[in-house]
C-alpha positions as CSV (number, residue, x, y, z in Angstrom):
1,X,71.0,142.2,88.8
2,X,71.9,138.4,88.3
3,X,70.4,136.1,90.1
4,X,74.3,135.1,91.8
5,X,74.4,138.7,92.6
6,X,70.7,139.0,94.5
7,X,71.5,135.6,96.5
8,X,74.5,137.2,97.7
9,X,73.9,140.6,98.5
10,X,70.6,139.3,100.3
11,X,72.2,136.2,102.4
12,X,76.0,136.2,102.3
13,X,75.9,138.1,105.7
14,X,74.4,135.0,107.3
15,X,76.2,132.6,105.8
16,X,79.4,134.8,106.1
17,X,78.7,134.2,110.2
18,X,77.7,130.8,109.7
19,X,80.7,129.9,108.2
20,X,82.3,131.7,111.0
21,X,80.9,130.3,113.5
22,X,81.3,126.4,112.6
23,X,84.6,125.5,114.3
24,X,83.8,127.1,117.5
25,X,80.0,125.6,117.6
26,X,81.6,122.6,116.0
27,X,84.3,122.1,119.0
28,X,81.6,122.1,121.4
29,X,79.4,119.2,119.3
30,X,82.1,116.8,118.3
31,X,82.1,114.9,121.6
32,X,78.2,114.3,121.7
33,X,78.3,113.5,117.7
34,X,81.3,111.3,118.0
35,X,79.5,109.3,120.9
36,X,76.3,109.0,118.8
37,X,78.2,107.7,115.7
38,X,80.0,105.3,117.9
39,X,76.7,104.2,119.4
40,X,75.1,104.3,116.3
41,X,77.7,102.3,114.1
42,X,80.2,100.8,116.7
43,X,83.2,102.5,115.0
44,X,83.7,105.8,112.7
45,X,83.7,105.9,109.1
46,X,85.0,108.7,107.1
47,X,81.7,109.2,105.7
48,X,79.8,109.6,108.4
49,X,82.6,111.8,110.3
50,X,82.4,114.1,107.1
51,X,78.3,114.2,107.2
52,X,78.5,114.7,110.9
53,X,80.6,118.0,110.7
54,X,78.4,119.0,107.8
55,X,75.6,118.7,110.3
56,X,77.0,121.0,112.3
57,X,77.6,123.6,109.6
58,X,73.9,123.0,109.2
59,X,72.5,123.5,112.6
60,X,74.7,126.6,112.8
61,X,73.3,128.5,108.8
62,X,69.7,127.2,110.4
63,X,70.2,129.3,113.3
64,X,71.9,132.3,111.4
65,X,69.6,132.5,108.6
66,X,66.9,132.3,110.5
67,X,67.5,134.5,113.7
68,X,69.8,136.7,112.7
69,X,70.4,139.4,111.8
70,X,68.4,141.3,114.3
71,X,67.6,145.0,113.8
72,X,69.4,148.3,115.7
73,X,68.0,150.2,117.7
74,X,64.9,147.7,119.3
75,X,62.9,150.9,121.0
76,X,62.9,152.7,117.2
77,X,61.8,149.3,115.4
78,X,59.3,148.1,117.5
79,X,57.6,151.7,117.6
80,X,57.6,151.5,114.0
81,X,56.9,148.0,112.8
82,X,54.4,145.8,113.9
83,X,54.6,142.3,112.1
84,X,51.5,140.7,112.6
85,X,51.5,136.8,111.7
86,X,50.7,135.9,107.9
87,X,47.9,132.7,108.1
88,X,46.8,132.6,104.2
89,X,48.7,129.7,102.7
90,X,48.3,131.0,99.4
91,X,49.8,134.0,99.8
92,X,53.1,133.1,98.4
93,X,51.4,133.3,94.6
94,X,50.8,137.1,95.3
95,X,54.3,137.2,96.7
96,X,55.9,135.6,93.5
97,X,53.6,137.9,91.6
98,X,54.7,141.0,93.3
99,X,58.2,140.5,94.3
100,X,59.4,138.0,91.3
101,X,62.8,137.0,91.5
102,X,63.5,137.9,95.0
103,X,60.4,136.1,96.4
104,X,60.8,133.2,94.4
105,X,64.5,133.3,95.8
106,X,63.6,133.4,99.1
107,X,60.9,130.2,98.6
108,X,63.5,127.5,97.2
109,X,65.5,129.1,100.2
110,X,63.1,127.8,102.6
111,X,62.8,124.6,100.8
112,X,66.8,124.3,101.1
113,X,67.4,124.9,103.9
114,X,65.4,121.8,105.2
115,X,66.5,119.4,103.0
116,X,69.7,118.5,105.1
117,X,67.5,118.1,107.8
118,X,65.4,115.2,106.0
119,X,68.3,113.8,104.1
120,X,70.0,113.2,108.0
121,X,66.6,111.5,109.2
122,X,66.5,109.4,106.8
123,X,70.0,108.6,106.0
124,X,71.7,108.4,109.4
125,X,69.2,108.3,112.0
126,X,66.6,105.4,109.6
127,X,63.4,107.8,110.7
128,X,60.5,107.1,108.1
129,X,58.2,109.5,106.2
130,X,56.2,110.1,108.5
131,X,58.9,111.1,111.4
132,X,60.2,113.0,108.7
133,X,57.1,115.1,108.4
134,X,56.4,115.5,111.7
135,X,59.9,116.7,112.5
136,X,60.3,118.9,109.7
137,X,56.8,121.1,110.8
138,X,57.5,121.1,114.8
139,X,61.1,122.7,113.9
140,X,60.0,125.0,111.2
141,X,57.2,125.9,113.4
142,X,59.4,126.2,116.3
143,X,61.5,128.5,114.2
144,X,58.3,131.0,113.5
145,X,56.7,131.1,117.6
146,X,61.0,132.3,118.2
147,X,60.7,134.9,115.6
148,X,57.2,135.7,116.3
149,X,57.7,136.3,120.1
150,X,61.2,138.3,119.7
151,X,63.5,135.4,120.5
152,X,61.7,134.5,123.5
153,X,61.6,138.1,124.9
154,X,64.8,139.0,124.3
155,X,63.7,141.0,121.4
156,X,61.3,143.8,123.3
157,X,58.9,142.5,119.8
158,X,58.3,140.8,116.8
159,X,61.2,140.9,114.4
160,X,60.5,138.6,111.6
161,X,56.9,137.5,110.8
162,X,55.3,134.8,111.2
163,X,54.7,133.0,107.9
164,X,52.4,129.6,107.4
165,X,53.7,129.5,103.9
166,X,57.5,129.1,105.6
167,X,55.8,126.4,107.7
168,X,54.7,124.7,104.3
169,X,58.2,125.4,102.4
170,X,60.3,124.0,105.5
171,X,58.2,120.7,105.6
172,X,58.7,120.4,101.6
173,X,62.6,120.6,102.1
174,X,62.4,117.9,104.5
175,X,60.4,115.9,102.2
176,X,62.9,116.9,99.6
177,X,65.6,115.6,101.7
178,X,64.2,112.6,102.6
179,X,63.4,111.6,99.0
180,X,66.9,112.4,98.5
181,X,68.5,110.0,101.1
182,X,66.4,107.6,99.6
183,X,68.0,107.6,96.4
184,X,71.5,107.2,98.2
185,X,70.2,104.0,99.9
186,X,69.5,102.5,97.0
187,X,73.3,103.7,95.4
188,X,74.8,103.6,98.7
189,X,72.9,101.1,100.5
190,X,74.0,101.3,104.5
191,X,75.9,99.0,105.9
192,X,74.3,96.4,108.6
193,X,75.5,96.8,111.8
194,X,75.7,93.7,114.4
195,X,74.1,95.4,117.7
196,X,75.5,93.1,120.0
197,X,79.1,93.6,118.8
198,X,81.7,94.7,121.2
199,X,84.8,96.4,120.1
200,X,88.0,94.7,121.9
201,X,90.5,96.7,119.2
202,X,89.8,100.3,119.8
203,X,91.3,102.8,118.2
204,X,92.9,105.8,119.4
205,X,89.5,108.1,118.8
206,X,87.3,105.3,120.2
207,X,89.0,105.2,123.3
208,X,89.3,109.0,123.4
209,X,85.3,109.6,122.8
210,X,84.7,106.9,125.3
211,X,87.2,108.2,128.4
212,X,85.2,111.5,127.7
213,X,82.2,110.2,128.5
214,X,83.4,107.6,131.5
215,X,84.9,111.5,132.7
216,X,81.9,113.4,132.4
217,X,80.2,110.6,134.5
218,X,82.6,110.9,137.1
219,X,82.7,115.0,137.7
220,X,78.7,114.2,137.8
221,X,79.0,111.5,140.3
222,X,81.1,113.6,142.7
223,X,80.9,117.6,141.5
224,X,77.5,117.6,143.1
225,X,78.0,116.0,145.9
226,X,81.1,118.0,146.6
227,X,78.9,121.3,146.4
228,X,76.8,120.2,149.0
229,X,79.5,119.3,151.6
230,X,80.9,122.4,151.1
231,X,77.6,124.6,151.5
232,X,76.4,121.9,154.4
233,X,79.6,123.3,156.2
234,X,79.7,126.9,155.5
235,X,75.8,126.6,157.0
236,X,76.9,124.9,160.5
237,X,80.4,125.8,160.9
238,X,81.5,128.8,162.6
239,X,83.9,130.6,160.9
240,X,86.6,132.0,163.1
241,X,89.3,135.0,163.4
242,X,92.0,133.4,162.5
243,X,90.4,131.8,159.6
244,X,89.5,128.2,160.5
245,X,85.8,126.6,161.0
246,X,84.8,125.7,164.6
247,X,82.3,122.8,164.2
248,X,80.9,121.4,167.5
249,X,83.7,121.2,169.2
250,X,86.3,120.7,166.8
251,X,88.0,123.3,164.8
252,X,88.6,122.5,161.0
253,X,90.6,123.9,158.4
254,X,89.3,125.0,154.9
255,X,92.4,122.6,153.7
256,X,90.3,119.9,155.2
257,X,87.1,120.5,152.7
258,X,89.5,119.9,149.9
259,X,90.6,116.8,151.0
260,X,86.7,115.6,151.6
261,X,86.3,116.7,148.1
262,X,89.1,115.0,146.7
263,X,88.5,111.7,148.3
264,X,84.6,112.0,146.9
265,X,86.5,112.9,143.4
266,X,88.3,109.2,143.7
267,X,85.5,107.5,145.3
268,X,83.4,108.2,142.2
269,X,86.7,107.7,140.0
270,X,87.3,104.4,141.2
271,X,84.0,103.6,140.8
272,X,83.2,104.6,137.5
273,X,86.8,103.4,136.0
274,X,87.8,100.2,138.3
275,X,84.3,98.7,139.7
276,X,81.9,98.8,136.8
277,X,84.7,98.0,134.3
278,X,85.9,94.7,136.1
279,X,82.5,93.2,136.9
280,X,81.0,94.2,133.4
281,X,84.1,93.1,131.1
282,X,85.9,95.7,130.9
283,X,83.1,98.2,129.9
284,X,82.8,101.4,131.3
285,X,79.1,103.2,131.1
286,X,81.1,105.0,128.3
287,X,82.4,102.2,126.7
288,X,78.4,100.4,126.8
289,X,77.4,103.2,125.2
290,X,79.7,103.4,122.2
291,X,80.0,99.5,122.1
292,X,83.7,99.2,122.9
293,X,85.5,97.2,125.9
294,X,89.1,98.7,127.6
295,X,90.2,94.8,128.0
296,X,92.0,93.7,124.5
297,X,91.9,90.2,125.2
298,X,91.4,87.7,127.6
299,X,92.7,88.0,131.1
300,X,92.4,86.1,134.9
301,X,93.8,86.0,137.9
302,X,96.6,87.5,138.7
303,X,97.3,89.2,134.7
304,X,93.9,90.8,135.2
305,X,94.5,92.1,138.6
306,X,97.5,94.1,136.9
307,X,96.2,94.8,133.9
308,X,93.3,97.3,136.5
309,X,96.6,97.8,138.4
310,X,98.3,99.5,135.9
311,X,95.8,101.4,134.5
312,X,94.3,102.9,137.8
313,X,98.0,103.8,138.6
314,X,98.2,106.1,135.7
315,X,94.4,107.1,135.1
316,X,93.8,107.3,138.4
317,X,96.9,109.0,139.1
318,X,96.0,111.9,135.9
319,X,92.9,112.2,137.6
320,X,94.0,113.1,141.3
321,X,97.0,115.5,140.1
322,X,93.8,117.2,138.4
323,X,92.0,117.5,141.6
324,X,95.0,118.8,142.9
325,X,95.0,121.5,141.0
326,X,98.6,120.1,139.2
327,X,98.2,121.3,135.9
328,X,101.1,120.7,134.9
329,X,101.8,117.6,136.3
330,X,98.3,116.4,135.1
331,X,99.0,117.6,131.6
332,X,102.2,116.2,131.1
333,X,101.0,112.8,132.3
334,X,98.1,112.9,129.7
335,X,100.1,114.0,126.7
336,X,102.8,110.8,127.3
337,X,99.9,108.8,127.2
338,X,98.4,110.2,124.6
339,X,101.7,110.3,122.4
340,X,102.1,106.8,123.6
341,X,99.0,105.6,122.3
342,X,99.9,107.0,119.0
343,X,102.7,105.9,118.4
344,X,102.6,102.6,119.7
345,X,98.5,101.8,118.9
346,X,97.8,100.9,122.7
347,X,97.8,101.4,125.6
348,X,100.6,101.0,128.3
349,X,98.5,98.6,130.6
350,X,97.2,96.7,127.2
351,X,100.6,94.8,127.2
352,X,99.8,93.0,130.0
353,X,100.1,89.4,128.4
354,X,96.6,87.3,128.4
355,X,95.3,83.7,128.4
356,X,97.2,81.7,126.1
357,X,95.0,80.8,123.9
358,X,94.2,84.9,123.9
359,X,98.1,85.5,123.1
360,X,97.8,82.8,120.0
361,X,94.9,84.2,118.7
362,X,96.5,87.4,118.6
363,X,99.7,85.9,117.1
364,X,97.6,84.3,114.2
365,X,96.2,87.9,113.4
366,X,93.0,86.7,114.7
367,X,91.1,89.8,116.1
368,X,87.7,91.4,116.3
369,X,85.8,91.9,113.3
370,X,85.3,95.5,113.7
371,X,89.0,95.6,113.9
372,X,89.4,96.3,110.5
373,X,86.5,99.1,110.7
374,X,88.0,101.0,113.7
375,X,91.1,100.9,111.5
376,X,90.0,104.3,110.1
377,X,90.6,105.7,113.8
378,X,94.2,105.7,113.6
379,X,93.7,107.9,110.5
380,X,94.6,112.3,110.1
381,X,91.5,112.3,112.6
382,X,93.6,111.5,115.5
383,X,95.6,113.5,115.8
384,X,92.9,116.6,116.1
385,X,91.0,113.9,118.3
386,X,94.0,113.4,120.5
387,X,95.4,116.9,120.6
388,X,91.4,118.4,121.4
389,X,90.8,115.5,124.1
390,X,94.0,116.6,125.5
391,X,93.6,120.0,126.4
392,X,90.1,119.2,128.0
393,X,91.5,117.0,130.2
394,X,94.1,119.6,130.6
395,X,91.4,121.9,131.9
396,X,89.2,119.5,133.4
397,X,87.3,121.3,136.4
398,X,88.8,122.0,139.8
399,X,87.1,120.8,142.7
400,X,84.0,122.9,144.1
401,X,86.1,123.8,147.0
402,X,89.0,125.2,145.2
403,X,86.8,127.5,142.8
404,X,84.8,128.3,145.9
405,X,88.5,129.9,147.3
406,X,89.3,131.3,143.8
């Protein structure tokens, strides 16, 4: 049996579900990983967008290869095996001795499948040797206490043993990987980043990662809030026949809970999208996170107050149909700005004219200098970007009120 043949009889079930797995797990980390690039390097290059879905083909063979698979039948197999923990660290050279091939495979396997983990370390996140290490042992030994104790319990025991030589073989490939990155620094040396740059020429993706986060923000400013109304009610209130609330004296429709809930919803809207923005130059919490500011150039008086104007109108206005439960409406609204965005590079309330000495900078092609970096937004990316950013706003949660009556 070849070599080719052993790797994939032995692991091409876990890497068969790996691969499987990655563009689910992957929709569910592109937000965060976007944000963190953005954060990290003020705009997104190709290669790290490319490294950071590979990352997240990583995590996902981590967690496959090894967790899974877990044996049938748990009452047969724990009555039957009991995997005590292996603590002799030279115990892999009676392995190799005994199993050969196969236990040598399954060595440079452990060492493998850490080396992406110090080549991102390194390479991405600038963490030294010594981070490196440290990281590299605490995962791998995470990794062994969740086979050891069953996944936490959800195993009834012990499914895969414990192995100090895995602990040794783990930290290795992260060692590997570091020394690896280290090489492409010196090929590939990273380019410096200014921290206090502020992008006033977002791209499409930019401002899509950034309205993400300004939403999540808001639903967490309000959603909570909106929960406790609604059980602070149902606790005094006293629920009548004919299906109102009598509360001291007063009697109350359920209709009006969703109006308290909506007006909370645009209280922390208008807070979160008009307040902080104007006072702080047109950056959102989202926007000082990934470095980038909604206002394209300079504006005062009376071309500021419209430029807020217009965008509230239509943001603002996507963002109560939402709470109304208009789906439709809500959608529709968001798609014509997104489709508006791409076809025309901006936003509707970014022609607003500025300052004139704003408007003739612009003429002269005089723009921010990551400009041309963010360029790389407007690339195939956005249009997956656009498309995935639009159906979450298109099912952006109700309020607590209307799931409560669902």
């Amino acid at each position: 049996m070849s070599i080719v043949t052993l790797y994939a009889k032995t692991f091409g079930t876990p890497l068969l579900i790996a691969l499987l797995l990655w563009p689910f797990i992957s929709a569910f980390l592109t937000l965060p990983i976007l944000a963190l690039l953005y954060h990290h390097e003020h705009r997104l290059r190709l290669a790290s967008t490319i490294g950071s879905y590979l990352s997240v083909l990583y995590v996902a063979g981590l967690l496959t290869f090894t967790q899974y698979p877990m044996p049938d039948e748990p009452d047969r197999y724990c009555a039957t095996h009991h995997l005590s923990p292996q603590l002799n660290p030279l115990e892999f050279i009676q392995d190799v001795a005994t199993g050969g091939v196969s236990a040598v495979m399954q060595l440079l396997l452990n060492i493998v499948l850490f080396m992406p983990l110090g080549f991102l370390l390194m390479r991405f996140l600038r963490r030294n040797i010594g981070h490196t290490v440290i990281v590299g042992f605490l995962l791998s030994l995470a990794i062994e206490l969740t086979q050891l104790s069953g996944f936490w319990g959800i195993y009834p025991c012990s499914y895969r043993q414990f192995d100090v030589d895995d602990l040794l073989t783990n930290t290795l490939g992260a060692l590997v990987g570091y020394g690896i990155a280290k090489l492409c620094d010196r090929r590939w040396p990273p380019k410096p980043v200014d921290r206090t740059e502020i992008n006033h020429r977002p791209g499409i993706v930019h401002r899509g990662v950034t309205f993400a986060i300004d939403m999540i923000m808001v639903i967490l400013g309000y959603y909570p809030l909106g929960i406790i109304v609604v059980w602070l009610f149902h606790a005094i209130a006293k629920p009548l026949p004919d299906g109102t609330f009598q509360l001291a004296s007063a009697v109350i429709h359920v209709e009006s809970l969703n109006t308290i809930v909506t007006v909370l919803g645009m209280a922390s809207f208008l807070i979160f999208e008009l307040w902080i923005p104007a006072t702080h130059r047109g950056q959102t919490l989202g926007g000082m996170f990934t470095h980038m500011s909604m206002e394209t150039r300079e504006r005062h008086g009376w071309q500021r107050v419209l430029f807020y104007t217009i965008r509230t109108t239509i943001i603002g206005g996507w963002f109560l149909l939402t709470l109304l439960q208009k789906d439709t409406h809500s959608g529709l609204l968001i798609i014509a700005v997104a489709v508006f965005a791409l076809i025309f590079k901006q936003m509707p309330w970014d022609y607003v004219p500025g300052d004139a000495e704003s408007e003739r900078a612009d003429a002269d092609g005089v723009g921010d200098a990551s400009d041309a970096g963010d360029a790389e937004d407007a690339g195939d990316a956005d249009g997956a970007a656009v498309t995935a950013l639009t159906e979450n706003a298109v099912n952006a949660p109700a309020s607590p009120i209307s799931q409560n009556r669902q």
